[in-house]
C-alpha positions in Angstrom: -0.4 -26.5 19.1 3.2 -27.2 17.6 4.8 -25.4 20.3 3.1 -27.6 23.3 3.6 -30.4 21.2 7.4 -29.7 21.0 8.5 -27.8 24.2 5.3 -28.1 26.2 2.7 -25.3 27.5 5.2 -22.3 28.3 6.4 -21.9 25.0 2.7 -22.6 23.6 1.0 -20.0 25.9 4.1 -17.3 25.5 4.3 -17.8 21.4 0.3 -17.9 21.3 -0.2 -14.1 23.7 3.2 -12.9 21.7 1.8 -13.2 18.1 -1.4 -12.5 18.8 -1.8 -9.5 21.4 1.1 -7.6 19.3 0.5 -4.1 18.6 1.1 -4.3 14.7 -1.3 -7.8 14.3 -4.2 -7.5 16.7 -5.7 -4.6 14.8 -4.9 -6.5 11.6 -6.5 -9.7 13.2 -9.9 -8.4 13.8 -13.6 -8.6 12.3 -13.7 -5.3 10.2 -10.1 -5.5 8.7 -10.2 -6.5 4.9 -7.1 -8.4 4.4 -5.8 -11.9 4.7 -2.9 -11.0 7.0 -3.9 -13.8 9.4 -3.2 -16.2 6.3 0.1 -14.2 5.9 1.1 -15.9 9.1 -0.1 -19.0 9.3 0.9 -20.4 5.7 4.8 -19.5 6.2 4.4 -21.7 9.5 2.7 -24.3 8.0 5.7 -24.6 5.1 8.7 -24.2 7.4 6.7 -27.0 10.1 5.8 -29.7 7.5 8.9 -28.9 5.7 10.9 -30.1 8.5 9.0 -32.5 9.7 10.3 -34.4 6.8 13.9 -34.5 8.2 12.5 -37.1 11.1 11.2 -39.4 9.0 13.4 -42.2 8.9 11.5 -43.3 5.4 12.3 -41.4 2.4 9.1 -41.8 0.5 7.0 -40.2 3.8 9.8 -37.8 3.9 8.8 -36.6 0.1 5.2 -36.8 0.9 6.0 -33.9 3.7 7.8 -32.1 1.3 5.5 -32.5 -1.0 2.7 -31.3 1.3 5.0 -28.1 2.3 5.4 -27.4 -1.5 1.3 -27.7 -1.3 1.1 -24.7 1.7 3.4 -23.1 -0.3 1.3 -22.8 -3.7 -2.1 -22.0 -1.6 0.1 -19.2 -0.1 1.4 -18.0 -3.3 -2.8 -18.3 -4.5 -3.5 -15.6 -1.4 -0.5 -12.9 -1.2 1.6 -11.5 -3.8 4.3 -11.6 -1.6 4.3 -15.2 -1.3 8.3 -15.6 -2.5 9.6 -14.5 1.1 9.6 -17.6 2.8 10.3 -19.7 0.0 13.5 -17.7 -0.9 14.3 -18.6 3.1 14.0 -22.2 2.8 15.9 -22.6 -0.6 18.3 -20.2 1.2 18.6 -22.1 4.2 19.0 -25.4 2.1 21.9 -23.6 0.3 24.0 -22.8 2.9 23.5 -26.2 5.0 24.8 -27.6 1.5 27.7 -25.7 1.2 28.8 -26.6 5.3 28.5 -30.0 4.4 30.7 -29.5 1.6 32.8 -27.6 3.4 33.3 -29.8 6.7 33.9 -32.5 3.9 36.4 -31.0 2.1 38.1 -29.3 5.0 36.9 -30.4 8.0 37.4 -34.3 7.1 34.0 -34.4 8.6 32.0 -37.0 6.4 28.6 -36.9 6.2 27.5 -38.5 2.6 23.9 -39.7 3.3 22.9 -35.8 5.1 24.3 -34.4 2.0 22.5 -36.2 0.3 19.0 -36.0 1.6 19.6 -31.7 1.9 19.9 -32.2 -2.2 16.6 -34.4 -2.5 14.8 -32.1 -0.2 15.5 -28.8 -2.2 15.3 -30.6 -5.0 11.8 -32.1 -4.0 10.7 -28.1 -2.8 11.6 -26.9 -5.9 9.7 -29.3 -8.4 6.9 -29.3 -6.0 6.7 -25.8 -5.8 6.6 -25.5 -9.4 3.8 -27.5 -9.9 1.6 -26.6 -7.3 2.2 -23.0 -8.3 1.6 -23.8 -11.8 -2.1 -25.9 -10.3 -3.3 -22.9 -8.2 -2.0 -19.8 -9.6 -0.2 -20.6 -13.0 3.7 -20.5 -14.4 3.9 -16.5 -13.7 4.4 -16.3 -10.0 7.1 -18.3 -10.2 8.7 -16.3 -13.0 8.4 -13.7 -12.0 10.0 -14.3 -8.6 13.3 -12.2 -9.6 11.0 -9.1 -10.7 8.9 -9.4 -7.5 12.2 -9.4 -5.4 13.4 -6.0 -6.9 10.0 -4.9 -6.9 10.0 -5.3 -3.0 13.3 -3.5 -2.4 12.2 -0.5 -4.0 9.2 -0.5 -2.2 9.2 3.1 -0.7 10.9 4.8 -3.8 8.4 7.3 -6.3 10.8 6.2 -8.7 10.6 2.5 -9.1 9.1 2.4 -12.8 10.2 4.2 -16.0 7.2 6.1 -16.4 4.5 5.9 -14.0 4.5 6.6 -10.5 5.0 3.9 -8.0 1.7 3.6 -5.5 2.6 2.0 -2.9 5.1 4.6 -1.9 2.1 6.8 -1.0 0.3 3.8 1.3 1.5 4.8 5.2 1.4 1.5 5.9 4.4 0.9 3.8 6.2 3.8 5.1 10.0 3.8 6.6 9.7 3.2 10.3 12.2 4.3 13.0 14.1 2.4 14.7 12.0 2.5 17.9 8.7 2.1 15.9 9.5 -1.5 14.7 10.2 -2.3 18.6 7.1 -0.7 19.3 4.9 -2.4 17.3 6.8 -6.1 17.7 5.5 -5.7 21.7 7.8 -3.2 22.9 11.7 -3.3 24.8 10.7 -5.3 27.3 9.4 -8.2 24.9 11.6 -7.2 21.5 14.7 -7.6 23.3 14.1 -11.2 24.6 13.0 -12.3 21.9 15.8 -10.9 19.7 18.1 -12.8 22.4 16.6 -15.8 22.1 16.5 -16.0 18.6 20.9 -15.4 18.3 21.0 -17.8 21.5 19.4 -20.1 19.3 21.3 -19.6 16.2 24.8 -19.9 18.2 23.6 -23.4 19.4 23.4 -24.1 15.8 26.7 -22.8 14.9 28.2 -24.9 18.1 26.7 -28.1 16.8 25.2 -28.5 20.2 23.0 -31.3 20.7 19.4 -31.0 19.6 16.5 -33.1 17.5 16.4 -33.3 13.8 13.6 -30.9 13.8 15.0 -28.4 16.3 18.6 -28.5 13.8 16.9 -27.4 11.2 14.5 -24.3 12.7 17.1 -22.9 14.3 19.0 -21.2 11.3 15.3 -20.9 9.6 14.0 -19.2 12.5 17.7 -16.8 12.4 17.1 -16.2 8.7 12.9 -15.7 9.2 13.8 -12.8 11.4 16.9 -11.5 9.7 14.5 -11.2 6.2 11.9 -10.0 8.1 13.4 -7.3 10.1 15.1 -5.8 6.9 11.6 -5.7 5.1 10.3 -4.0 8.4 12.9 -1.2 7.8 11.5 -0.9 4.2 7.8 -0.9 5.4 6.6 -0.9 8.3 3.5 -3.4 7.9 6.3 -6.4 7.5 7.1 -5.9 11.2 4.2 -8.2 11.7 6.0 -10.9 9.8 9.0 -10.7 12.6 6.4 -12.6 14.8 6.6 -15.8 14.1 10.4 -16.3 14.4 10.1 -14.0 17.7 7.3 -15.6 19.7 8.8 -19.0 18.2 12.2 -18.5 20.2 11.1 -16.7 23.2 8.6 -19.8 24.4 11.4 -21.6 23.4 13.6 -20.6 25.2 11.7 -20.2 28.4 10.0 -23.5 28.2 13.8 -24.9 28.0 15.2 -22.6 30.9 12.2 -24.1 33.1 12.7 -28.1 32.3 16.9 -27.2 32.8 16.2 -25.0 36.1 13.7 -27.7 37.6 16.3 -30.7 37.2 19.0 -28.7 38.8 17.2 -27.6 41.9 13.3 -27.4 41.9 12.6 -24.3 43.0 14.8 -22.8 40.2 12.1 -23.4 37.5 10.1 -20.5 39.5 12.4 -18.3 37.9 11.4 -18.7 34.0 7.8 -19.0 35.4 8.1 -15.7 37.3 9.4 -14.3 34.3 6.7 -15.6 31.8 4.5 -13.9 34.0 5.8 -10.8 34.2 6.1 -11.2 30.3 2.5 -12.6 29.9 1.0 -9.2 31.9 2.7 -6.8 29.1 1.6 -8.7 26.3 -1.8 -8.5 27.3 -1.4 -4.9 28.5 -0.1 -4.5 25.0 -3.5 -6.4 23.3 -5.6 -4.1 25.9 -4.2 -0.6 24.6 -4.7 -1.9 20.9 -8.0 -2.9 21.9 -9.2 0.5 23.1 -8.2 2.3 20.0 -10.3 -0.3 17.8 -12.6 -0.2 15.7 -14.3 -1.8 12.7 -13.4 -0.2 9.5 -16.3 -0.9 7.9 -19.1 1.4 10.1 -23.0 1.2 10.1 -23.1 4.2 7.9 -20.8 3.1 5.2 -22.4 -1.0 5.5 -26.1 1.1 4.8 -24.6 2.8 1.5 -23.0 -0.1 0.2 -25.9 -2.0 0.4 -27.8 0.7 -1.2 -25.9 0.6 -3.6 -26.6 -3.1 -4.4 -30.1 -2.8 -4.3 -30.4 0.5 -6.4 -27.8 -0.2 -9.3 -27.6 -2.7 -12.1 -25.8 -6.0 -11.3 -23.2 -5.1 -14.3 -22.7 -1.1 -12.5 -18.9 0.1 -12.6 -18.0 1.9 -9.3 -15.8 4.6 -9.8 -13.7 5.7 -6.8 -10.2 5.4 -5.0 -8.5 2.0 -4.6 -8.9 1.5 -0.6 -11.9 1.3 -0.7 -12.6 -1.2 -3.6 -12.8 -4.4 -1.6 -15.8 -3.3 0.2 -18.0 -2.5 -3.1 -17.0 -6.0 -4.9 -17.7 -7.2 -1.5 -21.0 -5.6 0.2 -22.4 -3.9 -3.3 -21.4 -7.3 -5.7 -20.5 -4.5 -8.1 -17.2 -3.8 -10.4 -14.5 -1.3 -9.8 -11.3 0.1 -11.7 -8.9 -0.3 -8.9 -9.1 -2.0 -5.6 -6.2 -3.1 -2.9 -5.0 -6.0 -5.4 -4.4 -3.9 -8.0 -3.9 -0.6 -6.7 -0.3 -0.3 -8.4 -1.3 -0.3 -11.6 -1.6 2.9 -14.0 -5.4 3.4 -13.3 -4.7 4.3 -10.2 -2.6 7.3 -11.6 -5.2 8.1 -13.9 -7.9 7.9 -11.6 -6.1 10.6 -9.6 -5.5 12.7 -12.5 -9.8 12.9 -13.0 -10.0 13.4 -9.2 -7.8 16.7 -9.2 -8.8 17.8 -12.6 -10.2 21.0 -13.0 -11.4 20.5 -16.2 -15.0 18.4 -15.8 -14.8 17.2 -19.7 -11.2 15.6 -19.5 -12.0 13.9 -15.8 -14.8 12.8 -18.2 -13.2 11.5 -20.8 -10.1 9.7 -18.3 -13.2 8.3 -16.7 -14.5 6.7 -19.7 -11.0 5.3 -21.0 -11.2 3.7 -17.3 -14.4 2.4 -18.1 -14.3 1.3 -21.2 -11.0 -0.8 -21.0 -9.1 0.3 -18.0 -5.4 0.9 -19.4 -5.4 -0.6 -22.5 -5.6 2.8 -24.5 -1.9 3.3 -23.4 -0.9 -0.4 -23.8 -2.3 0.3 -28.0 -0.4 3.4 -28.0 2.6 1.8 -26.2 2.4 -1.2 -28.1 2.5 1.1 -31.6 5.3 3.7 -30.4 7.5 1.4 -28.7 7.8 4.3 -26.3 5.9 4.1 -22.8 7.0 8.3 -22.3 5.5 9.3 -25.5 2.4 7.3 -25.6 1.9 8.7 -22.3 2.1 12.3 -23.4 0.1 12.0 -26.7 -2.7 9.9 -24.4 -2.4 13.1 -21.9 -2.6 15.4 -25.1 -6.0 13.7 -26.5 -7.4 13.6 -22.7 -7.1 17.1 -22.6 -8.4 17.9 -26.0 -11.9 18.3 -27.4 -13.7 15.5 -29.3 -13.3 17.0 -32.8 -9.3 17.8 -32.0 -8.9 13.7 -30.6 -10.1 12.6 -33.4 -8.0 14.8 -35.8 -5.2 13.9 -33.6 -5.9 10.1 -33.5 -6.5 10.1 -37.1 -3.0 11.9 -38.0 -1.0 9.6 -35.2 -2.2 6.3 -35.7 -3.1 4.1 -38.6 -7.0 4.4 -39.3 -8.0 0.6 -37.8 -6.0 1.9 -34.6 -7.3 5.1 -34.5 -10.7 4.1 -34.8 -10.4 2.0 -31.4 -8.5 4.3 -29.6 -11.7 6.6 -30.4 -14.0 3.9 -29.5 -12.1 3.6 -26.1 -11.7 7.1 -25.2 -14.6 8.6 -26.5 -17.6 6.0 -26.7 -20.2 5.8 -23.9 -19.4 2.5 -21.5 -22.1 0.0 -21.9 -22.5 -0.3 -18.2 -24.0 2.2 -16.0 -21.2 3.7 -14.0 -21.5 5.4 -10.4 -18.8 7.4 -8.6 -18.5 7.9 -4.7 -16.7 11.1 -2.9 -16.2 10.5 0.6 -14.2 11.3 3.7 -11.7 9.0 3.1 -10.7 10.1 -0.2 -10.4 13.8 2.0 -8.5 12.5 4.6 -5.5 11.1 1.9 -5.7 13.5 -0.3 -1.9 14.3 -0.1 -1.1 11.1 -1.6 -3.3 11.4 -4.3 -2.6 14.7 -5.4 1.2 13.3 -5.3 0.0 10.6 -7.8 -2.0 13.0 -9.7 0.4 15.3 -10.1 3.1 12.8 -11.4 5.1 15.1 -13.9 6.5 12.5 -16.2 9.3 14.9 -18.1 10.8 15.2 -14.4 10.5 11.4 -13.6 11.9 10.6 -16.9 14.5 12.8 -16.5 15.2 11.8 -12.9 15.2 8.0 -13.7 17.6 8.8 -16.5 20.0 11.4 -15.4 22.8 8.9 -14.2 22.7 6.7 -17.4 21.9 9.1 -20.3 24.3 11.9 -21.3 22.7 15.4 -21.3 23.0 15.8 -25.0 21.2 12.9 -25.8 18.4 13.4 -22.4 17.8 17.4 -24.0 17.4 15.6 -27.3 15.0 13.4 -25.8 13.2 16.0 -24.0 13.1 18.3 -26.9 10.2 15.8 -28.4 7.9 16.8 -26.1 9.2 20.3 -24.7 9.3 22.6 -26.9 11.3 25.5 -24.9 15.2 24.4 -24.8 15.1 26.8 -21.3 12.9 24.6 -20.0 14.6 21.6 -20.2 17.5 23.0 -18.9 16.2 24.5 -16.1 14.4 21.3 -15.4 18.3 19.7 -15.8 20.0 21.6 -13.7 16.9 21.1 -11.2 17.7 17.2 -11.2 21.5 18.3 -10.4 20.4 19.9 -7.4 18.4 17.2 -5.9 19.8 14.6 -3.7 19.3 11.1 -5.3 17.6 10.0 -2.9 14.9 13.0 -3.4 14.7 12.8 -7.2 11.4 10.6 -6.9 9.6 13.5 -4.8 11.1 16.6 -7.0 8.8 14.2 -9.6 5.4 15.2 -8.3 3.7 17.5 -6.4 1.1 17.2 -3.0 -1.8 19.5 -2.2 -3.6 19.5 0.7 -6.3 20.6 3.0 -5.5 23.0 5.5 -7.9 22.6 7.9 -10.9 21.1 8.8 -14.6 22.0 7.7 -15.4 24.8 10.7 -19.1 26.6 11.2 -19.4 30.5 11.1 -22.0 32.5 12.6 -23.0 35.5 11.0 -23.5 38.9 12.6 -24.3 42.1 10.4 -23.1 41.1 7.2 -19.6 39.4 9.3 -19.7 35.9 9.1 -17.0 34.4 12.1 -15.4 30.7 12.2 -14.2 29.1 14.8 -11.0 28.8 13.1 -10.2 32.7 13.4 -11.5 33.2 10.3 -13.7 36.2 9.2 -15.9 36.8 6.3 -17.0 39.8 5.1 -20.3 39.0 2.4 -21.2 42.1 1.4 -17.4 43.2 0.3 -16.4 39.4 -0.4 -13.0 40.0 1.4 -11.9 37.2 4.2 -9.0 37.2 6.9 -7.3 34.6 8.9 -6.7 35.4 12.3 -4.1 32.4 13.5 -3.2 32.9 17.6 0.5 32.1 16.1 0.3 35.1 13.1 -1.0 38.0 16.1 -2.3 39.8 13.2 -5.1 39.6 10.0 -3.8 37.7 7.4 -5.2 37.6 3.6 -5.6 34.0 1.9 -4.7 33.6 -1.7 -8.2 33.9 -3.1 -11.8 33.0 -1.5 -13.9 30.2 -3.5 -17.7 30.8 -2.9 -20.9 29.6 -5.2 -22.9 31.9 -6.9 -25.9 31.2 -9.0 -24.7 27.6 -9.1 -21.3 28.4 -10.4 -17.6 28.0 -8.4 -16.1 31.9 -8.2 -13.2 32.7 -6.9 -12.1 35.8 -5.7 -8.3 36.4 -6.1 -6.3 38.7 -3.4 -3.4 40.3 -4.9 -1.9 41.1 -1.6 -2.0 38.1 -0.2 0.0 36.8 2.9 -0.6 32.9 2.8 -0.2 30.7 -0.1 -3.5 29.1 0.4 -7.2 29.7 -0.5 -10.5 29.8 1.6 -13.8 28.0 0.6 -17.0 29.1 1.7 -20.1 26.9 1.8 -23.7 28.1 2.6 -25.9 25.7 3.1 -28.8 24.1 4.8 -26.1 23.8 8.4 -25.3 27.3 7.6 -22.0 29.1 6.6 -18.7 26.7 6.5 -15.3 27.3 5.8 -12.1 24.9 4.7 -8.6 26.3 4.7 -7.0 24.0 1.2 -4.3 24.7 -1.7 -5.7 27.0 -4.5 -4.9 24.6 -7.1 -7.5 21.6 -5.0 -10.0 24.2 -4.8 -10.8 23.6 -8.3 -10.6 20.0 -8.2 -13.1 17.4 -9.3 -13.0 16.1 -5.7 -13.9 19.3 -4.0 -17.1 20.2 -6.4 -18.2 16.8 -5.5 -17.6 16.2 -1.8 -17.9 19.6 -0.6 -20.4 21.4 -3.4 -22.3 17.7 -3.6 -21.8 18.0 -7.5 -23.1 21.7 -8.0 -22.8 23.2 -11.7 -21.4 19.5 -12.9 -23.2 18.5 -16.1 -21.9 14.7 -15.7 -22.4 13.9 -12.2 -26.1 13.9 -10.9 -26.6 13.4 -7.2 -27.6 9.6 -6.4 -27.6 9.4 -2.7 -25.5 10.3 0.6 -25.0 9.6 3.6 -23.2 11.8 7.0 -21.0 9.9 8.6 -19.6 11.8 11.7 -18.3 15.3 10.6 -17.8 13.4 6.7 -20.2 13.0 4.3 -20.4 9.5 1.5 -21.9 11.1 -1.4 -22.6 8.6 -4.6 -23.0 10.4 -8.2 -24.3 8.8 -11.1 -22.4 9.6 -14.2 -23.8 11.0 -16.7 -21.9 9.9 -20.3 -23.6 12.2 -22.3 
């Protein structure tokens, strides 16, 4: 509507099919996807229109009330997306430099324009207070102040190492991955549309510079619309989600454009204007080509399957249930099952995410246990005590990971010998006691299907990342002496030195941690004569407990690392000596008959696996609650058992 309103029905119709048939928003834009990305959009419009919407009115006080309304958009958009800073940093930026040409031309150019300098001063002036306050109304003072913090937070984005100690999350979520090059064209609607739109935007932006001829409103997006897309498209090179926010700017100065070229062409000869309408066409007909190719690969997120066990859920737990499970996932369960979780998309770069991958991989059911009931009983505040009493985030970390891993009587000996008895006593309260509230945890294909990132989270080694994070600011005398407090072995920490050497700086955040995998998918067998065959290559022998792999690419029998099979209710495993592949081979036999996954030996033995695959088998804390198959995946809710 404020494109027809300003350039007329070309440039609505072209911004409209360009913003919302794109191949990185349409997906994002549909029933199913659980995230306000459509509000991502439309706020930083409505701020930058009613924003300068204020330069046109000749009155001052209805130009403060527009200013004051943007400020408004501005704190509701702060209320719905952590990132909320961007286009705010883009106005005050754009406010800035039209302050210092105007001081410039003045000073210089003998060009005096007091009364424009003047109202650029009261209407950045105006943003700011009102910003303030309506920030402070919808959210409180700490958005604001922590703008600087959520800047540097944003540039480190894709880097493990962002923090001292813990890992940092969101360098694990694909959709925050570095794109190519051709990827971000992709996904903004391709060459054909990218281009165009990237030519309108610096046509625009020269106009500016050239002082040619223009309204109030169209003087003032035309370097906001330059510096939208300028942000924007350096973000997208970080992530590649923010390519969606080069949308705006893009569709904005394309229908522009065209919608000009048209009225221009007409008035010189009136079959010219069949020129920008042949090529709006030919534009239209790949944006919705694009929309129709993202429409055939969509599909709710949220399936039948997975809307029937949530609701289970609600109606067979306790309102006041804890759900215990992986952060993607936690939107839907405070949504569909009204029940509490540790971690959800919100706050999914937070330390319980870290720990919640450490009891996911463990090995050990007692300490996933025990990690499951610090989650429960206060989330992360037994660090924060710790923390808060060492002064020292890296060794509060390693004597919490020392008591996790250490039996009731020795945490409480430890505890007791560490800590001051008042401290102690509700450490013990929050790593030991039962949780109040019943508490539930669900295994399910999507936890399989990321399981490298978790493991990489999981496996966060924090002597390396401490190291890593230091090695350019702390001599090596002083980092071994720091090591030394919790390595014992002097070796060891100057192997682990001269490791950090070694790596590239840019690779210091993955030498950190560690990944494990799945090799394969879950494949059938059939058994002949004591020979059980998958379909995989793979061949089984029960009655001497020996397996192959038997890869087209290999050409010959290769032996696994060790075979993982249940017997009498307890995980064996069967190591090869003479192995060829670095990976093990679990066997399930079941009601559907033999199965086999290829995986890493070291995930074999994890928490996950004895859930998902083994459906809690031989677990004395996790009792079966319900499942449900999902395609070739399985949903499989536990109830935990404290005792």
């Amino acid at each position: 509507r404020s494109c027809l309103s300003r350039w007329g029905n070309l440039s609505a119709v072209i911004s409209c099919l360009y913003v919302g048939l794109a191949p990185i928003f349409l997906p994002r834009s549909s029933a199913g996807w659980f995230d306000t990305d459509i509000l991502n959009l439309l706020f930083p419009l409505l701020i930058v229109w009613t924003y300068l919407i204020a330069y046109e009115k000749a009155n001052l006080k209805s130009a403060v009330v527009y200013v004051c309304f943007s400020a408004f958009w501005l704190g509701v958009f702060c209320l719905t997306w952590i990132n909320w800073w961007f286009i705010f940093c883009i106005i005050v930026l754009y406010e800035i430099v039209s302050l210092a040409g105007l001081l410039f031309g003045c000073l210089w150019g003998k060009k005096e324009a007091p009364a424009l300098f003047k109202r650029h001063f009261l209407f950045l002036g105006c943003f700011l207070i009102f910003s303030f306050l309506w920030i402070i109304i919808f959210s409180g003072p700490g958005p604001f102040f922590d703008i600087f913090n959520s800047i540097s937070r944003s540039i480190n984005l894709n880097k493990p190492l962002a923090n001292l100690v813990w890992p940092n999350i969101y360098s694990t979520v694909d959709e925050l991955r570095k794109p190519s090059f051709y990827e971000i064209i992709n996904q903004a609607g391709g060459m054909p549309l990218f281009v165009p739109g990237v030519c309108c935007i610096l046509l625009l932006f020269w106009r500016h510079l050239r002082n040619q001829k223009c309204t109030v409103f169209e003087s003032g997006l035309r370097p906001i619309l330059f510096l939208w897309f300028a942000a924007m498209f350096f973000a997208s090179s970080r992530g590649i989600r923010f390519v969606m926010f080069m949308l705006i700017p893009l569709g904005i100065s394309l229908g522009w454009i065209i919608n000009e070229a048209y009225v221009h062409l007409g008035a010189i000869k009136r079959y010219l204007r069949n020129i920008p309408l042949i090529i709006c066409v030919v534009l239209c007909v790949k944006m919705l080509d694009n929309g129709a190719r993202s429409a055939e690969k969509l599909s709710p997120l949220m399936n039948d399957t997975y809307y029937k066990m949530l609701t289970a859920i609600k109606e067979r737990t306790p309102p006041e249930s804890i759900i215990n499970s992986w952060w993607d996932l936690g939107d839907w369960y405070k949504a569909v099952s009204r029940r509490r979780v540790i971690i959800d998309g919100q706050s999914q770069n937070v330390p319980q995410t870290y720990w919640m991958a450490r009891a996911l991989l463990s090995d050990n059911e007692e300490e996933a246990i025990r990690i499951l009931k610090m989650l429960d009983n206060g989330g992360n505040r037994a660090f924060e005590l710790m923390n808060a009493y060492f002064h020292d985030p890296l060794k509060a970390v390693f004597v919490l990971n020392k008591i996790l891993s250490s039996s009731p009587k020795e945490t409480q000996e430890l505890m007791l010998r560490l800590f001051p008895r008042p401290l102690a006593l509700r450490l013990t309260e929050l790593i030991l006691s039962k949780p109040k509230a019943e508490a539930y945890f669900v295994a399910d294909y999507n936890i399989k299907n990321i399981i490298r990132s978790i493991s990489f989270i999981g496996n966060w080694d924090f002597k390396k990342s401490y190291l890593a994070y230091h090695i350019n600011s702390i001599s090596k005398p002083e980092m071994t002496r720091r090591l030394s407090e919790f390595i014992r072995d002097g070796r060891q920490i100057e192997s682990l030195y001269r490791q950090a050497e070694l790596v590239p700086k840019d690779g210091l955040g993955k030498w950190a941690s560690s990944s494990w995998r799945f090799r394969s998918d879950l494949v059938k067998g059939r058994k002949t004569d004591g020979i059980v065959l998958f379909d995989n290559g793979l061949v089984y022998d029960t009655k001497k407990q020996e397996v192959f792999l038997h890869p087209s690419e290999y050409g010959e029998y290769k032996i696994p690392e060790s075979l993982f099979f249940l017997e009498n209710n307890v995980l064996k495993e069967i190591v090869y000596p003479r192995h060829d592949l670095d990976y093990s081979v679990l066997i399930l036999n079941n009601q559907d008959g033999f199965q086999a996954i290829l995986l890493d030996t070291q995930l074999a033995k994890s928490l996950f696996v004895r859930l998902y695959f083994l459906n809690g088998t031989g677990l004395k804390h996790f009792r079966p609650f319900m499942e449900e198959r999902s395609g070739d995946g399985y949903i499989r809710v536990f109830q935990i058992n404290w005792e």
